[in-house]
C-alpha positions as CSV (number, residue, x, y, z in Angstrom):
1,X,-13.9,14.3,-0.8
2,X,-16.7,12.7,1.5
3,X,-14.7,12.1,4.9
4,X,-11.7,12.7,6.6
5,X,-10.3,11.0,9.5
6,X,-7.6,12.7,11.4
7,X,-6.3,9.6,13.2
8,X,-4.5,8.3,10.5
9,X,-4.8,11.5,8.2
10,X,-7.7,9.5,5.9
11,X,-9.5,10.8,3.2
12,X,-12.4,9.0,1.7
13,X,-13.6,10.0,-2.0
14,X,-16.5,8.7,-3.9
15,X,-15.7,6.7,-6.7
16,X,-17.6,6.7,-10.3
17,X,-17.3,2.8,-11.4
18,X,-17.8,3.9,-15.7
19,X,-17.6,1.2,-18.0
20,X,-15.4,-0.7,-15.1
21,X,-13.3,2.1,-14.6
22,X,-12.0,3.2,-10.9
23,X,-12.8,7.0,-11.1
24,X,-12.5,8.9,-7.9
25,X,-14.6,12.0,-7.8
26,X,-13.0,15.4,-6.5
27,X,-15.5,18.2,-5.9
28,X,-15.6,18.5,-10.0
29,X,-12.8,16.5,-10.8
30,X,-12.5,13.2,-12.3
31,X,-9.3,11.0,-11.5
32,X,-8.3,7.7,-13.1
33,X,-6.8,5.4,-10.9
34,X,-3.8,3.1,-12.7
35,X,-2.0,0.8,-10.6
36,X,-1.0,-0.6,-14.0
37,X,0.5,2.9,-15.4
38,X,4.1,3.7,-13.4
39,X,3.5,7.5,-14.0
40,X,0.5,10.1,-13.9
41,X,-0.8,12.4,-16.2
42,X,-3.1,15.9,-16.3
43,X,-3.6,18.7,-18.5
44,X,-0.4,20.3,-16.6
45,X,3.0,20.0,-15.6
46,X,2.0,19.1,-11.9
47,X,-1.9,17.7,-10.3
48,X,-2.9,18.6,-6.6
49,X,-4.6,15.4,-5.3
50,X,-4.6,13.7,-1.2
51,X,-3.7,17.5,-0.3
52,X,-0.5,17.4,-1.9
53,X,0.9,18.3,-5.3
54,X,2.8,16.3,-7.6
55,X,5.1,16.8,-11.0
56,X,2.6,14.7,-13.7
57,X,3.7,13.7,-17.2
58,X,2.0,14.8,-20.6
59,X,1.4,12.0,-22.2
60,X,0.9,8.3,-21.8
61,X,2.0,5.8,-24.1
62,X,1.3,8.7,-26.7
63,X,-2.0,9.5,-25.0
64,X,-2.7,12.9,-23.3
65,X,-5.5,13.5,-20.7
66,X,-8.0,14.5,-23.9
67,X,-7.1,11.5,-25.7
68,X,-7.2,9.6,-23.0
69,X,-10.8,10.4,-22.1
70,X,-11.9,9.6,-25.6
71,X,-11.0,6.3,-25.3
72,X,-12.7,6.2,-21.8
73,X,-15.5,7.7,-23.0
74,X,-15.7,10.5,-20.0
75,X,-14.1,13.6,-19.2
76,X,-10.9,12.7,-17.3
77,X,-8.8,15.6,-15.4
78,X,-5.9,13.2,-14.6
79,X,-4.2,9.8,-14.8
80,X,-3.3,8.9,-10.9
81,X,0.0,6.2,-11.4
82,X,2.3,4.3,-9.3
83,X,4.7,7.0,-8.9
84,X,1.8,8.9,-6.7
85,X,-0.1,5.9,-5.4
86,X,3.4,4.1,-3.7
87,X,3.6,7.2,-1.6
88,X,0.4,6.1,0.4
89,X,-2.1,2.8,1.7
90,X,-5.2,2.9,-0.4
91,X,-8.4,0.7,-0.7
92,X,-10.9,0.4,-3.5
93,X,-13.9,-0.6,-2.2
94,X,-16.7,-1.2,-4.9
95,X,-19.4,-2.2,-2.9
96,X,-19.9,1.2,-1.0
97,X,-18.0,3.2,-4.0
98,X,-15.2,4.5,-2.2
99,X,-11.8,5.3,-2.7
100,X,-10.0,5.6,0.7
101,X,-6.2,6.7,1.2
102,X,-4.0,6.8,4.4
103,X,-0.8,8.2,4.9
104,X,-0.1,5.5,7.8
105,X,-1.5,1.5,8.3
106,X,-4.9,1.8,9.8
107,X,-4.6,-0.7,12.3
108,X,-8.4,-0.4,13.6
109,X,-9.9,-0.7,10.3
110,X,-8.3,-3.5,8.4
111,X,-8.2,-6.9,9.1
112,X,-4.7,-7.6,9.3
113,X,-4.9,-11.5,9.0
114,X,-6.5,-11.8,5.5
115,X,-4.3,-10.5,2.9
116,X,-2.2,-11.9,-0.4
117,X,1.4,-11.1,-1.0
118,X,2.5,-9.1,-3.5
119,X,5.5,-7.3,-5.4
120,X,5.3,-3.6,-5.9
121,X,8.5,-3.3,-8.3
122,X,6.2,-2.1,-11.0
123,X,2.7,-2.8,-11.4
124,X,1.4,-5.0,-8.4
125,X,2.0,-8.4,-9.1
126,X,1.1,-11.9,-7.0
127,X,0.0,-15.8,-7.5
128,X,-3.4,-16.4,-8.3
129,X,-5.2,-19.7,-9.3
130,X,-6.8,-20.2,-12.0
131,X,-9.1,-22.9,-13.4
132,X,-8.7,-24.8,-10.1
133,X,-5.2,-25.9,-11.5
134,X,-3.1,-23.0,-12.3
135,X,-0.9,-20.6,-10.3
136,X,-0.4,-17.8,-12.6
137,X,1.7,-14.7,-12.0
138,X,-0.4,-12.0,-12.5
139,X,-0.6,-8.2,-12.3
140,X,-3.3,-6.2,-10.3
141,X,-3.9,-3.1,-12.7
142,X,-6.5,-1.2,-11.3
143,X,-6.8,0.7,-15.0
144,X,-7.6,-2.3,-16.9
145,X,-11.5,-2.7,-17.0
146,X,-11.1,-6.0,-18.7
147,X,-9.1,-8.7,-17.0
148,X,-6.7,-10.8,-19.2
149,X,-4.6,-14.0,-19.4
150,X,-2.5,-15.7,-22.5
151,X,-4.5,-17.5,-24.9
152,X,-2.5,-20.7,-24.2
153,X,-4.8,-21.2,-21.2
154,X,-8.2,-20.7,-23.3
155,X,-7.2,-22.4,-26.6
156,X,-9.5,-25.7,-26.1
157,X,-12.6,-23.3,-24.8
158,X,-15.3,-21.2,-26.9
159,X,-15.7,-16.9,-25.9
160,X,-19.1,-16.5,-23.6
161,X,-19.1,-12.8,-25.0
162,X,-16.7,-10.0,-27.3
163,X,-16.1,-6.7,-25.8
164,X,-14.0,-3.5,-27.0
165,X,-10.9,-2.2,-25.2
166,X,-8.5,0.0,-25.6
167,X,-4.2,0.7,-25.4
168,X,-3.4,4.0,-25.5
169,X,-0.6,3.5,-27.7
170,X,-2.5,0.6,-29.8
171,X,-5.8,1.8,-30.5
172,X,-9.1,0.1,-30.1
173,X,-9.2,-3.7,-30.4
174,X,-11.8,-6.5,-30.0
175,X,-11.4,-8.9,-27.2
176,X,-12.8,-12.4,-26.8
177,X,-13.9,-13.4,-23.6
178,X,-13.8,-16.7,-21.7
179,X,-15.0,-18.1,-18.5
180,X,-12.4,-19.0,-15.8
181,X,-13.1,-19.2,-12.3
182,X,-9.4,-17.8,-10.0
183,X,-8.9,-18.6,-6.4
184,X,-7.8,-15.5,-4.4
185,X,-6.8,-15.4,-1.2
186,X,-8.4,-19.1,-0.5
187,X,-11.6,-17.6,-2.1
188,X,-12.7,-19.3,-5.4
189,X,-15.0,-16.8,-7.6
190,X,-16.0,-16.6,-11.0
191,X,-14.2,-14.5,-13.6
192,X,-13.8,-13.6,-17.0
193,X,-10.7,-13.1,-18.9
194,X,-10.1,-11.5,-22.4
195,X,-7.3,-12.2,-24.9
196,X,-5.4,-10.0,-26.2
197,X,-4.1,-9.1,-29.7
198,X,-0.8,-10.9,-30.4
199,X,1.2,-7.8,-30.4
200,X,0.2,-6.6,-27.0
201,X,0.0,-10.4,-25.9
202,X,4.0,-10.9,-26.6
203,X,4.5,-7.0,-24.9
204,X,2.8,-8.1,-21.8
205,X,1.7,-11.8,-21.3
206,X,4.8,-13.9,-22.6
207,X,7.0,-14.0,-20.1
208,X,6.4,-15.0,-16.6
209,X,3.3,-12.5,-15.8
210,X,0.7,-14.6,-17.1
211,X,-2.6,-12.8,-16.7
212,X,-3.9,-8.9,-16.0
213,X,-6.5,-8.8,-12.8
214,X,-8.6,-5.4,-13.9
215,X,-11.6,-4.0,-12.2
216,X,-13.3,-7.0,-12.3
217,X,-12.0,-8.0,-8.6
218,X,-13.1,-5.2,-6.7
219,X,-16.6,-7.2,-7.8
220,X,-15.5,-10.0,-5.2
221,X,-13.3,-8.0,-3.1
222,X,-12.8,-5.0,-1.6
223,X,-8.5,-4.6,-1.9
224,X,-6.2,-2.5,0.5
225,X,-2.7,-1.9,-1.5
226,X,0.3,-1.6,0.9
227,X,3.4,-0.7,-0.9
228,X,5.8,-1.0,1.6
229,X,4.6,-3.8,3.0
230,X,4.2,-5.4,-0.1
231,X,0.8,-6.6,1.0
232,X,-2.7,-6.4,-0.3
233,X,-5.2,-6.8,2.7
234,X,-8.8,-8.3,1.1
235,X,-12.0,-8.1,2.6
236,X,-14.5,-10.8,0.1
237,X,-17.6,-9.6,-0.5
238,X,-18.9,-13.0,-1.0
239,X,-21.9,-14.1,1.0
């Protein structure tokens, strides 16, 4: 931990951004961060973390903490979820490579007039557009290091690049990757979006949630997540 703020009981931890992963860095701890995973995992029945200790799970989607780090490819002490992450306000912020958490809205230090809305039944979830012409559902899963969308949107275009990912319960799987620029909160940036394999494509992308936002944002945007208030607060990072 690098800071603390008594005001609004904040603590600030570095973050370790491997292969697009949000890692936050505890004295000698490393911590996944997984808005798109609804529970946490460790090496025990319960993980100390923001000063307070919580039950964790075993496994995820067949995957414990070892396995899990394999596929990461870095030692991993725990899986943070939304079942730990709803109980507070939290911001990435890539450019400075911090993870900061609040127990209560700091008022003084976010800018309360830029921000997209968002559902926080699940994984985070809002609008974004896509290709100038789209407004897709999508979720905001801070554990995906590869954003996706469903290859109905891509069919006509050719990959730029092929990278590897990962599904715990899945395995290892090649990904395609195309060119799309999204518009977020009014903001229009370039991205890239994978595809995935038709069995995790009809699990996750064929109903009304169109696309996965990963990592890639916090390369545009620095996010504040607010559960209750079912708001995430942006601050671009565009020049």
């Amino acid at each position: 931990m690098t800071d603390t703020n008594n005001e609004f009981n904040c603590k600030r931890y570095e973050i370790d951004i491997f292969d697009n992963h949000v890692i936050v860095l505890d004295k000698d701890r490393r911590i996944l961060i997984d808005t798109g995973a609804p529970v946490s995992i460790s090496g025990g029945d319960e993980f100390e973390i923001f000063d307070k200790t919580f039950s964790t799970k075993d496994k995820y989607h067949s995957a414990d903490i070892q396995q899990l780090s394999e596929f990461v490819g870095c030692h991993l002490d725990a899986l943070i979820g939304n079942n730990i992450l709803t109980n507070y306000i939290f911001q990435i912020d890539f450019k400075n490579k911090l993870f900061s958490v609040w127990n209560s809205f700091p008022e003084n230090e976010i800018n309360q007039e830029e921000y997209v809305d968002a559902e926080f039944r699940g994984i985070p979830s809002m609008y974004v557009i896509v290709n100038k012409d789209y407004p897709i559902s999508s979720w905001l899963d801070t554990g995906a290091k590869i954003s996706y969308i469903n290859s109905r949107y891509v069919k006509d275009m050719t990959p730029i690049d092929q990278k590897k990912d990962f599904f715990p319960s899945f395995g290892e799987f090649d990904v395609p990757i195309y060119s799309l620029p999204i518009t977020f909160n009014g903001i229009e940036v370039p991205f890239n979006f994978g595809v995935l394999p038709d069995p995790l494509e009809s699990a996750m992308l064929s109903s009304n949630t169109k696309a996965i936002l990963g990592a890639d944002i916090f390369q545009h945007f620095t996010l504040t997540f607010h559960y209750p208030a079912e708001k995430i607060y942006v601050q671009s990072l565009i020049n």
